[in-house]
N, C-alpha and C positions, 0 to 999 in steps of 0.2 A: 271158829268163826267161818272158816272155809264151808263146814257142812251147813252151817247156819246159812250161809250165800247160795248153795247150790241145793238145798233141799226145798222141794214141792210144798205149796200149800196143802193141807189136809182138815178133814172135818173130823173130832172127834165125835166117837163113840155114844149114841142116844143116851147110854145108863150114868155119862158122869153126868157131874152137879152139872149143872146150866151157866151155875153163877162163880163156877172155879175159875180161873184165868186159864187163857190158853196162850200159846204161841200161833199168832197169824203171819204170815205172807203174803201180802198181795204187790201186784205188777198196777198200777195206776198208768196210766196213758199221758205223761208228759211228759217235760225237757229232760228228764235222769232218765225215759223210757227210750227214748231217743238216743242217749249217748251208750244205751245197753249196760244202764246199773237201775238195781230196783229199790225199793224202798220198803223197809220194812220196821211193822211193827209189833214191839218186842212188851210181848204180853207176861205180868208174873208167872211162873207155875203152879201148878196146885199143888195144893197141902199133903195131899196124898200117894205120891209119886207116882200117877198112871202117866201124865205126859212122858216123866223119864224113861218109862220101861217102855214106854210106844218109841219112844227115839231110838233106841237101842236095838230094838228089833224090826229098823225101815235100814234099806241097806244104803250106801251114798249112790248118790247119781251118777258120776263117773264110772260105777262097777256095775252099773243095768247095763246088761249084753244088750238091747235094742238101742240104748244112747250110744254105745261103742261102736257098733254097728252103721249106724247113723252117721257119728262122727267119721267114721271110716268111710265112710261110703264119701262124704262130704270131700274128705283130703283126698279120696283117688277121684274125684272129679273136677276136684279142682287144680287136681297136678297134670293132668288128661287135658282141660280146660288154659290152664293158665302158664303150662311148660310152653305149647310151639306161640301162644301169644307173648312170653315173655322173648322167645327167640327171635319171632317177627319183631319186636319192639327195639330188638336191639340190634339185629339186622337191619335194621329199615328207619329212613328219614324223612319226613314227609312236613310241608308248609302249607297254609290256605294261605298267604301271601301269596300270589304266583300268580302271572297273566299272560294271556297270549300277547306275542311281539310281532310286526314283522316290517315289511318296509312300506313308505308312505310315500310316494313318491309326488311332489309338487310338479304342476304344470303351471308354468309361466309364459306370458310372452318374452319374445327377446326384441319384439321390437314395440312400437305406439303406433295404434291408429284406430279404426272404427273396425269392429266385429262387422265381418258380411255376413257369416251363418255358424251357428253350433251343431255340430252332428250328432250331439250322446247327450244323452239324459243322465240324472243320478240312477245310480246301484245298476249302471249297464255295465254288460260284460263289455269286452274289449277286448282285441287282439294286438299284438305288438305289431305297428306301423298303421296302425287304423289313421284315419283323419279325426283330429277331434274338434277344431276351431279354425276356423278362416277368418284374414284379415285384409282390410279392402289395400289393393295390393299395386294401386294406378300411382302412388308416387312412387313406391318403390320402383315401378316397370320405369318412369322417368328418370332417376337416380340411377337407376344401372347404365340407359342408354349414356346419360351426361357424362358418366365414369367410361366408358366404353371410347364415346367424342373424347374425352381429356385422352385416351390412352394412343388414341390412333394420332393427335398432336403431338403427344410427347412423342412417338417413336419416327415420324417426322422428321422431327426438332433434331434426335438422337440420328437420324443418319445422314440429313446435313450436317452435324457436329463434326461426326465422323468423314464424312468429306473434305469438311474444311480443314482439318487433321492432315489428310492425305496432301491436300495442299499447298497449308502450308511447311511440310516438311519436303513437300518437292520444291516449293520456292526457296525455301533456307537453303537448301544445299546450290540448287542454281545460283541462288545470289553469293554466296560463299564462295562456288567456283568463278563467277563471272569477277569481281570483286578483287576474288586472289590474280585473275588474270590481267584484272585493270590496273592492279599495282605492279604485278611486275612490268607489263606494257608500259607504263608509266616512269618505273626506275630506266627501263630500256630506253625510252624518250630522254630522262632525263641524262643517260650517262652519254647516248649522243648528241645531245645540245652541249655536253660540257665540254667535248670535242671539237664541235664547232666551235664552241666558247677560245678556244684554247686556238683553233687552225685561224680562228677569223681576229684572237687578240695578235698573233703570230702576223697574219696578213697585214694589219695595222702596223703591228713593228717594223713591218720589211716597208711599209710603203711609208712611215716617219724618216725612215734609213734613208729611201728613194728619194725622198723634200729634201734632207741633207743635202743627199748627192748633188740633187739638182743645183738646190741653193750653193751648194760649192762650184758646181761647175760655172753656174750664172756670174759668181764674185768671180771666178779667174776669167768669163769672157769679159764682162766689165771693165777686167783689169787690162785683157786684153786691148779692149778698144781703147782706152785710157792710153795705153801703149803704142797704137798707130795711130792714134789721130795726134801723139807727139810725133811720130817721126814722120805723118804724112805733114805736118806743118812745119818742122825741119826740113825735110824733102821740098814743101814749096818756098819757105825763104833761102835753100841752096839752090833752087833753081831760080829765082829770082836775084839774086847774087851775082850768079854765071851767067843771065842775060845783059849783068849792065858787064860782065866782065866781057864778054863775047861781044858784046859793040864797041867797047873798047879793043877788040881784039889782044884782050891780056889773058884768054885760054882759049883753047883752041874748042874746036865745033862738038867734036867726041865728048870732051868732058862735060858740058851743057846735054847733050845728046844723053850723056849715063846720067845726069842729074836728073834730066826732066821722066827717066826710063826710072829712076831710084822713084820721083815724085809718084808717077802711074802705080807702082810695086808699092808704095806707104798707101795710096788709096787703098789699091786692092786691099792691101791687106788689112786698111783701117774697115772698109765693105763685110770683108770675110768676117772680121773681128766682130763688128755690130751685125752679121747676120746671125754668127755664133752666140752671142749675146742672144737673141730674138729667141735663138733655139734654147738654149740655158734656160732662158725664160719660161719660153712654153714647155720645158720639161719640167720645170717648178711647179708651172701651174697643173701638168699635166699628173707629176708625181703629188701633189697637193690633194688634185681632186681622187687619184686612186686611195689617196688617205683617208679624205674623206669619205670613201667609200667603205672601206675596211672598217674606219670608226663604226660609220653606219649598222654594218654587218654584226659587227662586235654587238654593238647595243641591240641588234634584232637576236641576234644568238644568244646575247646574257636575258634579255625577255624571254626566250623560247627558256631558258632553264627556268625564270622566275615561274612560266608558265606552265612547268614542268614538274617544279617543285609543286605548283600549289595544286596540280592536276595528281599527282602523290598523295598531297594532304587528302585530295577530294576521294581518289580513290582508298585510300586506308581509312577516309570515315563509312564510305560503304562497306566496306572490308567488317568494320567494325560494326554497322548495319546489320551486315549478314550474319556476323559471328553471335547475333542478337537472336538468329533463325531458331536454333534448337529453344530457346525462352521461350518465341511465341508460339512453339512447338509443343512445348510443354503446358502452355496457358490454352491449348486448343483442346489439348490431351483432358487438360482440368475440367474444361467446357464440354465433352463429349462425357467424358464422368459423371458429370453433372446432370449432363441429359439422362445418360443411364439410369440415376439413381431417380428422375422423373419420371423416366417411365418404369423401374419397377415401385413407385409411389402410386402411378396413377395405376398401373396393374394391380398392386393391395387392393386401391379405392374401389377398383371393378369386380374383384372379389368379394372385400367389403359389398359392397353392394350386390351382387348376388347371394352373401349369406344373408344379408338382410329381407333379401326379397322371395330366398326360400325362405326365413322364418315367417312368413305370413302365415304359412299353412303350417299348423302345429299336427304333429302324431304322436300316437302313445306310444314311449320307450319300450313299455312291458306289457305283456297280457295282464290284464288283470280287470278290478272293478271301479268305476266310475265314484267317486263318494267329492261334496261338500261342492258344488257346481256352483260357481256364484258370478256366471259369465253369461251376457243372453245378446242375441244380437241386435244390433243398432250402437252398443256401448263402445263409450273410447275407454282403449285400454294404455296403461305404462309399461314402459319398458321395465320388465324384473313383477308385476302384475300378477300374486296367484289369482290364477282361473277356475280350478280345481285338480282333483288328487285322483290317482291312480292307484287302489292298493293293489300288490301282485297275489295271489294266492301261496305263495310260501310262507309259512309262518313257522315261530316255534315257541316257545316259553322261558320267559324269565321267570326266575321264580328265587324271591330273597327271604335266605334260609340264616338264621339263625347264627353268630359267628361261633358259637359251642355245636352246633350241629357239623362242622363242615372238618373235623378229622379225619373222619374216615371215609368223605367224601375226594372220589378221582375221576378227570374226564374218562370217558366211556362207561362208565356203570349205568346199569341199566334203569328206567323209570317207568313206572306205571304213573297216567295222567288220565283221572279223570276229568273233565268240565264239568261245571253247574250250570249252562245251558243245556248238556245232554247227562244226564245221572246216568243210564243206561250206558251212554257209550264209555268203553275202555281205549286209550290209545297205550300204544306201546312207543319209550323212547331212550333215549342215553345222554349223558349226561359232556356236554362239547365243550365247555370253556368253563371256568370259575374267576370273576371279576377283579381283578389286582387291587383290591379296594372297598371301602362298604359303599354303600348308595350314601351315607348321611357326609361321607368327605368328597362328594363330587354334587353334592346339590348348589343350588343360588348361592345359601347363605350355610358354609359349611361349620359345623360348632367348631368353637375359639375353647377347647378345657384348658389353655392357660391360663384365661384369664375369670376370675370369678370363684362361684362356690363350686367346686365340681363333684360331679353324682354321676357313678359309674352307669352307665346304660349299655345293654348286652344291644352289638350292634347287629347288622342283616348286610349278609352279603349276595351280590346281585349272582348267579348260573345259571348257566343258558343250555338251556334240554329241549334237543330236536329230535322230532319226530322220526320212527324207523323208518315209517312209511306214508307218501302222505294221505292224509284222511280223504273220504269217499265224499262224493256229492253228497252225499245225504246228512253229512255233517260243514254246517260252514262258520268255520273259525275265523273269528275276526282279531286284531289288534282290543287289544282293552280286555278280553272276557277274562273272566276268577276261572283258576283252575287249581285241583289240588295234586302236585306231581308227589309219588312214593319213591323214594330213591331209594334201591339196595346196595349196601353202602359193604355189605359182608356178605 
């Protein structure tokens, strides 16, 4: 059957029968031509065995030196052909997933107001600090000055604070010394009034003594006149006695003579008696009134302690006033803090307020190209506001390769990258980072294969292939373009 499969159609020979059956083969042009099987059919043989002896002497196909030939020729062009493509093949990794990345830079305001002018157009170049947008900038100039006035108050405020500080810790200590001074002056007051107290109750004693005395003396002149005005009236009825005895002449002249001289001596001495008396008296009244004096004294020198004490109490309450100084010392101390921390509020505000009033004017962070402009002027803008986009000319390629492709893939291996914007150009690059992760577990909505029917799907992981060098003007790579990176992975 094999020679049956691999042997040529043939015509025979003019001289046989016409009408003997032959063996044909033909190749028909359909779906078994296509799969490279042929179809054949399988005619009787004739009666006379010439087809046999024709088969027998046609040699097989496989043993014709030009099909060996051929074939030969075929398998060293094809091992010639298909050896360094199978080594490329297997050396090398290559995705049409892949697209240029790079960075997109938003411009925003940072603050709100009316656009006064736009300086750039879309796809303009741009330099890093260009001006891109102005914003009308008259209240911000307001807002700074107001913050400026707040701060030159606040710092004011903050070195009267601090004065009043200085002041009143000079006055706590003055009051504290003068205070402590006026209590002891005061006990000093006080312990010499209690000496007076003490000389002037002493002086009353002596002069109560003195009333005694007098009063004593006054009862024994009392007593004494008492005393002569008996014997001056004894004295005058012996002399009157001795007068009628003396006209009688029953005593003699002498004895009338010493009676009436006894009578004179009981006067006197009754005179003496009551003048002594008068004096007793006036010493009474005289020691009386020193009493009264003394008394007097007494009560002004026990006032002077009452007023001594209470002038104590007065001074140990400012004592205690004073001892109050270092509090409001510290309450000044609070109050100058306080200012401090006003004026470094109202200093932020004036900062604040000059970043605001620089942000009027926006500049581009980066060199690069103007894209998606959707700012014109006259428009009021918000604070946080894109305005449009800066991209910078650095770019490189992500490119999501397969998760069975990435064995024998390692940063730095080298990449050939072409773009389908330029099929001519070649860029050369290496291979910088491999993503911790596929793209489909960091999208929106990342598949849940816990839950449900799950159907394995060979996932794509994101690497990132920068260029060696960067490409020329005459190629401009955007964000978004398809490109096909060849990674040499061997």
């Amino acid at each position: 059957m094999a020679e049956d499969i691999n042997r040529p159609a043939r015509t025979m020979p003019e001289t046989r029968d016409q009408s003997a059956p032959v063996v044909t083969e033909e190749t028909e042009p359909n779906h078994d031509e296509m799969r490279g099987q042929h179809r054949r059919h399988m005619v009787a043989p004739s009666s006379d065995g010439t087809s046999d002896e024709l088969f027998k002497t046609t040699p097989a196909l496989y043993k014709r030196p030009l099909v060996l030939a051929a074939v030969a020729g075929l398998i060293i062009i094809a091992a010639f052909l298909g050896v360094p493509y199978y080594n490329y093949v297997v050396a090398h990794e290559w995705t049409d997933d892949a697209f240029i990345e790079g960075h997109i830079i938003q411009i925003s305001s940072k603050v709100a107001g009316h656009v006064a002018q736009v300086h750039v157009t879309d796809n303009q170049e741009v330099k890093q600090g260009d001006l891109l947008v102005d914003i009308d900038a008259r209240e911000y100039v307001a807002r700074l000055a107001q913050a400026r006035a707040a701060l030159q108050a606040a710092i004011a405020r903050q070195e009267a604070t601090q004065a009043t500080v200085v002041l009143t810790q000079v006055n706590a200590e003055a009051g504290i010394q003068q205070a402590s001074s006026g209590v002891e002056l005061m006990q000093a007051a006080l312990q010499t009034a209690h000496a007076q107290v003490r000389t002037a109750r002493s002086r009353s004693e002596q002069a109560q003594a003195q009333v005694e005395t007098a009063l004593a003396h006054a009862a024994e002149a009392r007593a004494q006149i008492l005393a002569a005005e008996a014997e001056a009236i004894r004295a005058e009825a012996d002399v009157k006695r001795l007068r009628e005895l003396a006209r009688r002449d029953q005593i003699s002249r002498q004895e009338l003579d010493q009676a009436i001289a006894n009578t004179h001596t009981a006067n006197a001495q009754l005179d003496a008696a009551r003048k002594k008396a008068s004096a007793g008296e006036a010493q009474v009244a005289e020691a009386r009134a020193a009493h009264r004096t003394a008394a007097e004294s007494l009560r002004q020198v026990e006032a002077q302690v009452a007023e001594a004490q209470a002038r104590i109490g007065e001074a140990l309450g400012r004592l205690a006033a004073a001892d109050a100084g270092p509090h409001q010392v510290a309450v000044s101390r609070a109050q100058a803090a306080i200012s401090t921390a006003e004026v470094e509020q109202t200093r932020a505000a004036v900062d604040q307020a000059s970043i605001e009033l620089s942000s009027t004017k926006i500049f581009a962070p980066e060199s690069g190209r103007v894209t998606r402009k959707s700012v014109e002027a006259g428009a009021y803008v918000h604070a946080g506001q894109a305005l449009l986009a800066v991209v910078p000319p650095d770019v490189w390629v992500v490119a999501n390769f397969m998760e069975t492709q990435l064995a024998d893939m390692r940063p730095g291996q080298p990449v050939d990258i072409t773009v389908d914007a330029y099929p001519s150009g070649h860029f050369k690059g290496r291979v910088d980072s491999i993503q911790a992760g596929s793209g489909a577990r960091f999208s929106l909505l990342p598949p849940e294969n816990a839950s449900g029917n799950f159907v394995k799907v060979v996932q794509r992981v994101p690497v990132k292939i920068v260029f060696d060098a960067f490409p020329s003007r005459d190629f401009s790579l955007s964000p978004g373009m398809s490109v096909v990176p060849v990674v040499k992975v061997k």
